[in-house]
KEKE-3310 file (N, C-alpha, C; in steps of 0.2 Angstrom, whole numbers, plus 5000, padded with zeros to 4 digits):
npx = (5715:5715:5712:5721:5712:5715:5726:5723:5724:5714:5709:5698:5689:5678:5664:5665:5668:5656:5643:5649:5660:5669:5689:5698:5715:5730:5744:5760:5770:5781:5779:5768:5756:5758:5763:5756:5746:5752:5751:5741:5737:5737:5729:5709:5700:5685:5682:5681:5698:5705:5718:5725:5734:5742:5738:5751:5765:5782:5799:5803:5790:5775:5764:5752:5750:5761:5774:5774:5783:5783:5773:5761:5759:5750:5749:5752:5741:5730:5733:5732:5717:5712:5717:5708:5695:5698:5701:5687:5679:5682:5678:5664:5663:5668:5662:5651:5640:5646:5646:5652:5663:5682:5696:5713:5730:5745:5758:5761:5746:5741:5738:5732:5720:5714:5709:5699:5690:5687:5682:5671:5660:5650:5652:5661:5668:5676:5693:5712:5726:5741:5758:5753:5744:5735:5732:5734:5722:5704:5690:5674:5668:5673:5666:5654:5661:5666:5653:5652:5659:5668:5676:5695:5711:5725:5742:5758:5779:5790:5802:5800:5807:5804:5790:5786:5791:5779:5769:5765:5761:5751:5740:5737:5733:5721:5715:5708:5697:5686:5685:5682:5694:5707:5723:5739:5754:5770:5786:5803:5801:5799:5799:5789:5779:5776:5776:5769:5760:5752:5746:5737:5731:5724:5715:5708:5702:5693:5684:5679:5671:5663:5656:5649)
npy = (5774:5772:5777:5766:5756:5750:5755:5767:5777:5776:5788:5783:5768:5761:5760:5770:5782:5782:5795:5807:5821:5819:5822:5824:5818:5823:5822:5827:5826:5813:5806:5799:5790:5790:5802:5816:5813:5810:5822:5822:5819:5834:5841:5843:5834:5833:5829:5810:5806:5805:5797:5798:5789:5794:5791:5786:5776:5780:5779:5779:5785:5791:5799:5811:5819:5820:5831:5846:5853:5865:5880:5878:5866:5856:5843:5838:5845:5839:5824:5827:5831:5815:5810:5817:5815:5801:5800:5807:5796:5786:5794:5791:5775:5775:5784:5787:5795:5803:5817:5829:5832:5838:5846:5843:5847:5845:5855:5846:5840:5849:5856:5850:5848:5860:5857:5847:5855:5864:5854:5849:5859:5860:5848:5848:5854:5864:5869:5866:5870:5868:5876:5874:5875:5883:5875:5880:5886:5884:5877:5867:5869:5881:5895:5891:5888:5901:5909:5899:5904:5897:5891:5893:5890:5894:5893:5896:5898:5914:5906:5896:5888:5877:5877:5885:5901:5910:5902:5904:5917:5916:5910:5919:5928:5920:5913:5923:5927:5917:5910:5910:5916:5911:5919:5914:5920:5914:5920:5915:5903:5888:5874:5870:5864:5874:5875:5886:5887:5876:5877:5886:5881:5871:5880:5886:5874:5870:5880:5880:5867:5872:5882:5871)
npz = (4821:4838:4855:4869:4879:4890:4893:4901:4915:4930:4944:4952:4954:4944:4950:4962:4953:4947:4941:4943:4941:4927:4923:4911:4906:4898:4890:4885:4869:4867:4879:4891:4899:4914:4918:4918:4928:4938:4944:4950:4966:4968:4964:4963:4972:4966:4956:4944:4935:4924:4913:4898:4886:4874:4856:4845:4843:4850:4849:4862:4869:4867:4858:4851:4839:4823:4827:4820:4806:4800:4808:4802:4795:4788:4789:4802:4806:4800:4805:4819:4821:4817:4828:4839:4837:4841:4853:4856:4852:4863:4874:4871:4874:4886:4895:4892:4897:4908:4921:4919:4907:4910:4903:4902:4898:4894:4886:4870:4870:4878:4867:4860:4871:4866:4853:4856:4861:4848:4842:4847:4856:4862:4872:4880:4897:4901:4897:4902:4897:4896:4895:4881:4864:4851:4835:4818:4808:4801:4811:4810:4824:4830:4827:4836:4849:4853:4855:4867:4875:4882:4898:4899:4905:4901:4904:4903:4903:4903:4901:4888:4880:4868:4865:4850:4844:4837:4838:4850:4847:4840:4847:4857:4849:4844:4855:4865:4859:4856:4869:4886:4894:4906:4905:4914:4915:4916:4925:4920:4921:4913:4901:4908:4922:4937:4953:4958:4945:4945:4959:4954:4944:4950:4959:4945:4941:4954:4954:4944:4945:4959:4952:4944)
capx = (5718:5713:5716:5720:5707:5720:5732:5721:5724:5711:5708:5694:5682:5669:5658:5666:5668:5648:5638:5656:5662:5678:5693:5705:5724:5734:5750:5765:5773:5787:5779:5766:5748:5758:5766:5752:5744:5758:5748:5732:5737:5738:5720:5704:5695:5678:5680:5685:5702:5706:5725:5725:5741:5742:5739:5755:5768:5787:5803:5804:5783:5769:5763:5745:5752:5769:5779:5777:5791:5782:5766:5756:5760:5742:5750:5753:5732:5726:5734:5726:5710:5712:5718:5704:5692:5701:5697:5678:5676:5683:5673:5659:5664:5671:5661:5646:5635:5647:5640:5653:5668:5685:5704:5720:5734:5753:5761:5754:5741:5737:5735:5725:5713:5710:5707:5692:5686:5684:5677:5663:5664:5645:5653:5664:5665:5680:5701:5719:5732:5749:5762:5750:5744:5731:5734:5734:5716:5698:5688:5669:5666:5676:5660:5651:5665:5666:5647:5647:5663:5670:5681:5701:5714:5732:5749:5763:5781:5793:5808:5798:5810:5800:5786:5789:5786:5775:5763:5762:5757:5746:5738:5738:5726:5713:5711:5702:5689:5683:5684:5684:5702:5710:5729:5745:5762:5776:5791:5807:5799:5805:5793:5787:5771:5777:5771:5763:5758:5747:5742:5735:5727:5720:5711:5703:5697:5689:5682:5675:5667:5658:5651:5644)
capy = (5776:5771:5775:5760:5757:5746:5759:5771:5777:5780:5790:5779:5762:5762:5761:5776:5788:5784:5802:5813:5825:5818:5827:5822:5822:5825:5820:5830:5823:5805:5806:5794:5791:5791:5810:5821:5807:5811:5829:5820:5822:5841:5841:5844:5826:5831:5823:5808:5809:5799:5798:5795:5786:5797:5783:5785:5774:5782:5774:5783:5786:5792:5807:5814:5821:5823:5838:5848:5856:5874:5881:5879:5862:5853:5835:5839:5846:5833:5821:5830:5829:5807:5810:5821:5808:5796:5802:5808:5788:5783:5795:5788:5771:5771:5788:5792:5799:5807:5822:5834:5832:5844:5843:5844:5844:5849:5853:5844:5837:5857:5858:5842:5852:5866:5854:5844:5859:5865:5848:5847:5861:5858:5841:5851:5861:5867:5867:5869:5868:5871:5876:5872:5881:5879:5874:5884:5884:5885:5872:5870:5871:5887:5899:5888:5887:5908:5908:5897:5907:5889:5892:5890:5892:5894:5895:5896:5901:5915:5906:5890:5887:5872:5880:5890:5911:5910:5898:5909:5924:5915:5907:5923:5930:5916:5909:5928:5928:5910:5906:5914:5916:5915:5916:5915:5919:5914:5921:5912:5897:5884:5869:5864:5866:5875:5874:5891:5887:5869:5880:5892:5878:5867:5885:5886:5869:5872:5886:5878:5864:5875:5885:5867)
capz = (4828:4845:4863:4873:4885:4896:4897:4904:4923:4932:4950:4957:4951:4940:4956:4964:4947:4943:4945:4946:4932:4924:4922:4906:4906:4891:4892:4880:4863:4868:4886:4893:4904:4921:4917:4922:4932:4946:4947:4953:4972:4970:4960:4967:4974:4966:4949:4942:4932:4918:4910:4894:4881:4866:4851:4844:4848:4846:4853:4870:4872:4864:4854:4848:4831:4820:4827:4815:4805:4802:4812:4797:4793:4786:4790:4810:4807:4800:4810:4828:4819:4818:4836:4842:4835:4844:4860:4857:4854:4868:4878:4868:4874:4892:4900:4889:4904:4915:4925:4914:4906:4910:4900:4905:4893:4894:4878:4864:4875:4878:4859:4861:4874:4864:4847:4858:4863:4844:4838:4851:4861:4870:4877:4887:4901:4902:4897:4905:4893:4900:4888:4875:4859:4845:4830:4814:4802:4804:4811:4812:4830:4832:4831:4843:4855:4855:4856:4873:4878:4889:4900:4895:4905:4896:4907:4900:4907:4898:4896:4888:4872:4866:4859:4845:4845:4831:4840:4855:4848:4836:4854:4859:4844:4844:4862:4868:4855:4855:4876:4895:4894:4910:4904:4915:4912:4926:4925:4922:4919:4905:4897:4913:4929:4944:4960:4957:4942:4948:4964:4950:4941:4957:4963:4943:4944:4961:4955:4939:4951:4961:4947:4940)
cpx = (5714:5715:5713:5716:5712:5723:5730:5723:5721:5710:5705:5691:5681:5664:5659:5667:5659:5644:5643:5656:5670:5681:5698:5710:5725:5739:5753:5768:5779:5785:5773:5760:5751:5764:5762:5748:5747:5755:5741:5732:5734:5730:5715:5698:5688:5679:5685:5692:5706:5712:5724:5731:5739:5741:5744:5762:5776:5790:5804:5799:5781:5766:5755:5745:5759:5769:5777:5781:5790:5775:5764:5757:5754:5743:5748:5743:5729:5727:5732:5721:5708:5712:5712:5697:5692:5698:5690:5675:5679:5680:5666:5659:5664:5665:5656:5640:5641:5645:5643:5660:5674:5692:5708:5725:5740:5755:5758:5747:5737:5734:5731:5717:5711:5707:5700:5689:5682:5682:5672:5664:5658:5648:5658:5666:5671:5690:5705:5724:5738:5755:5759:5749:5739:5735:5730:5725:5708:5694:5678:5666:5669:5670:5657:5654:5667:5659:5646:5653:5665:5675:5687:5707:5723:5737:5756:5771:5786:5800:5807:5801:5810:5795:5787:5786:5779:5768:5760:5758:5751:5737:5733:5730:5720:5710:5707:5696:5686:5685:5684:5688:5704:5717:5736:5750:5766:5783:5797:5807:5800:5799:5792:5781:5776:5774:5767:5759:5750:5744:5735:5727:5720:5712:5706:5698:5692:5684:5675:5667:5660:5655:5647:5639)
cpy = (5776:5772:5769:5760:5755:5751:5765:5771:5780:5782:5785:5773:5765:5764:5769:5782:5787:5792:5806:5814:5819:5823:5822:5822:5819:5827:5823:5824:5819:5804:5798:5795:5794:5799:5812:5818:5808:5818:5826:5821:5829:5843:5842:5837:5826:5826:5819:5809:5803:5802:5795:5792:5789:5788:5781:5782:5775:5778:5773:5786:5788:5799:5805:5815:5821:5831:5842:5852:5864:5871:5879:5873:5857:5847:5836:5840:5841:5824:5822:5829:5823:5808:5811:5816:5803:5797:5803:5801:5784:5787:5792:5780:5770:5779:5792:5795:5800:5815:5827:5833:5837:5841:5846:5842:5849:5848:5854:5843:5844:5858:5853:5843:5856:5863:5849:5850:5863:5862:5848:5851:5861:5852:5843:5857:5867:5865:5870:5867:5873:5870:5873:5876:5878:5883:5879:5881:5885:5876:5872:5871:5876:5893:5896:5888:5894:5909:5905:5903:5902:5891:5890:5893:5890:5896:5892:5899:5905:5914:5898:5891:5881:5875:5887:5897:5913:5906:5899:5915:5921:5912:5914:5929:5927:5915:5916:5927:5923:5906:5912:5913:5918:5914:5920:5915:5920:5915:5919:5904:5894:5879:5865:5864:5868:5873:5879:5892:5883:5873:5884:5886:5875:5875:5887:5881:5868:5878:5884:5871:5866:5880:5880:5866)
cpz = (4833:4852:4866:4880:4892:4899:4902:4912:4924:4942:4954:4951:4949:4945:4957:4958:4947:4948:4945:4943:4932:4921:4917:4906:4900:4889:4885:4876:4870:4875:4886:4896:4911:4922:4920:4926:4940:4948:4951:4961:4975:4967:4964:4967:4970:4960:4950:4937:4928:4915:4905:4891:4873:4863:4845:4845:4844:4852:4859:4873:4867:4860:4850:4841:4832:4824:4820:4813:4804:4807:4807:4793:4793:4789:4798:4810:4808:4806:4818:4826:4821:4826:4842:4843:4838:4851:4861:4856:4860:4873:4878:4871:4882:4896:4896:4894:4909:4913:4920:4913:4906:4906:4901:4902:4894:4887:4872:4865:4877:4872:4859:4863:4871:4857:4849:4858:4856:4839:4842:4858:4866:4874:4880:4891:4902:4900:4900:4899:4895:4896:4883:4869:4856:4840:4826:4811:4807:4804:4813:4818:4833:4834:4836:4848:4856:4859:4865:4877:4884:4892:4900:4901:4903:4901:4905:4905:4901:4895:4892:4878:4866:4859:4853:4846:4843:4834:4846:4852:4842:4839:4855:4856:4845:4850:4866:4864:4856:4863:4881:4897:4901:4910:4909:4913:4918:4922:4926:4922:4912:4904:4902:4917:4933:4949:4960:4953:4944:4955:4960:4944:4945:4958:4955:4942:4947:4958:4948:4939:4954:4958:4943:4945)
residu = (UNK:UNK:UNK:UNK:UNK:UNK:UNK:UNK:UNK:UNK:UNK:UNK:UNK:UNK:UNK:UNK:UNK:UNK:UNK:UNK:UNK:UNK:UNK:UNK:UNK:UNK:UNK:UNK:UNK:UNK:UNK:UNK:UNK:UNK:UNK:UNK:UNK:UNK:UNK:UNK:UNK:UNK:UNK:UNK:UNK:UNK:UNK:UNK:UNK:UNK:UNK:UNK:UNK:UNK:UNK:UNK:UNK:UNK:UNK:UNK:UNK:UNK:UNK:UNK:UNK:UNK:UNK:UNK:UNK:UNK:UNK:UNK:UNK:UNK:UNK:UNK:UNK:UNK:UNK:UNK:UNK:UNK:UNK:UNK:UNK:UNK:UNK:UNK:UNK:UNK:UNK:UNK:UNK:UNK:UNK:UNK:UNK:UNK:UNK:UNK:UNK:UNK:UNK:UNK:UNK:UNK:UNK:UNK:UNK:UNK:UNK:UNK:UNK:UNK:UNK:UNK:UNK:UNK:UNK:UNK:UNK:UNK:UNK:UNK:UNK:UNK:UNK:UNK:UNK:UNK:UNK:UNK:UNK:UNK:UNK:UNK:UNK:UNK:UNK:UNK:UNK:UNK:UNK:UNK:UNK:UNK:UNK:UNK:UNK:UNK:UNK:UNK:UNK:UNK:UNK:UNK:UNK:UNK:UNK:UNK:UNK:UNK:UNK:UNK:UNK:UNK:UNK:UNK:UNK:UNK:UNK:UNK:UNK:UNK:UNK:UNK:UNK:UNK:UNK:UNK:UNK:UNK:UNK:UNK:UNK:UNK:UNK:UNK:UNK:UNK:UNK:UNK:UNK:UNK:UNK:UNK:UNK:UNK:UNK:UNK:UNK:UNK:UNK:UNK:UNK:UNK:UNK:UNK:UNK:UNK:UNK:UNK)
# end
């Protein structure tokens, strides 16, 4: 399993990204690179921001892992594991010196940010996952990623009938003891980003910036 370097969209050049942080996006199950790539206007100019292409390719887009059928389905694990992997070599490859890497993940793509974070959680500085969730099991960089306490912020809305109950409140359990949990909840919100929400994000960005 590989991400396509081709498909990547990026913010700025090679010229203009050398010396920036990079920010990651992490685009939801059958979606694509140029999905949260249309948020890059509303984003804060400092870093560069790299769209990645899940490396699954289904009939209508792209996906990180199987759906799985329960929470606690090993296949769907192990399959983000491949995935996770996937990315840390293409970081490896196309941005092994930048200034600090951030992730940005809708969905699965949020399950994606919180699965780098507890594969190698000193190589980054921080995640957003938006309607996301982590997934079930123990993995080895979970004490080290409570330990640095990395900043996480998780926004979700209450009428988001996509992710299962069961994956919230399991979310819910882990993501305070193993990060600097700033979690919103917008009301009346369905499996999507608001304006208030991306206002809410833009302003932790900014904030994660100027704290580097």
């Amino acid at each position: 399993m590989r991400i396509d370097d081709e498909a990547v969209l990026w913010s700025a050049s090679r010229a203009d990204r050398a010396g920036r942080p990079l920010l990651v996006l992490l685009h939801g199950y059958g979606s694509h690179e140029g999905d949260l790539f249309g948020l890059s206007p509303y984003l804060p100019l400092r870093p560069a921001i790299a769209s990645l292409r899940a490396p699954i390719a289904m009939g209508y887009g792209h996906s990180w892992f199987p759906l799985p059928e329960e929470l606690d389905d090993e296949l769907s694990t192990e399959d983000a594991e491949t995935a996770t992997t996937a990315v840390i070599e293409w970081l490896d490859r196309v941005a092994p010196d930048a200034a600090s890497v951030g992730l940005l993940g809708f969905s699965q793509g949020g399950a994606m940010a919180i699965e780098l974070l507890r594969r190698a959680p000193e190589r980054f500085a921080f995640a957003v996952s938006l309607a996301g969730f982590a997934l079930p099991g123990e993995r080895e960089g979970d004490k080290r990623m409570s330990q640095l306490a990395i900043p996480v912020f998780w926004g979700r809305g209450t009428d988001d009938e996509v992710i299962p109950a069961a994956a919230i409140v399991q979310t819910q359990e882990w993501l305070p003891s193993h990060s600097d949990l700033d979690q919103r909840v917008y009301e009346g919100l369905g499996h999507s980003v608001s304006d208030r929400e991306l206002a809410d994000v833009s302003a932790f960005l900014r904030a994660q910036y100027a704290a580097a």
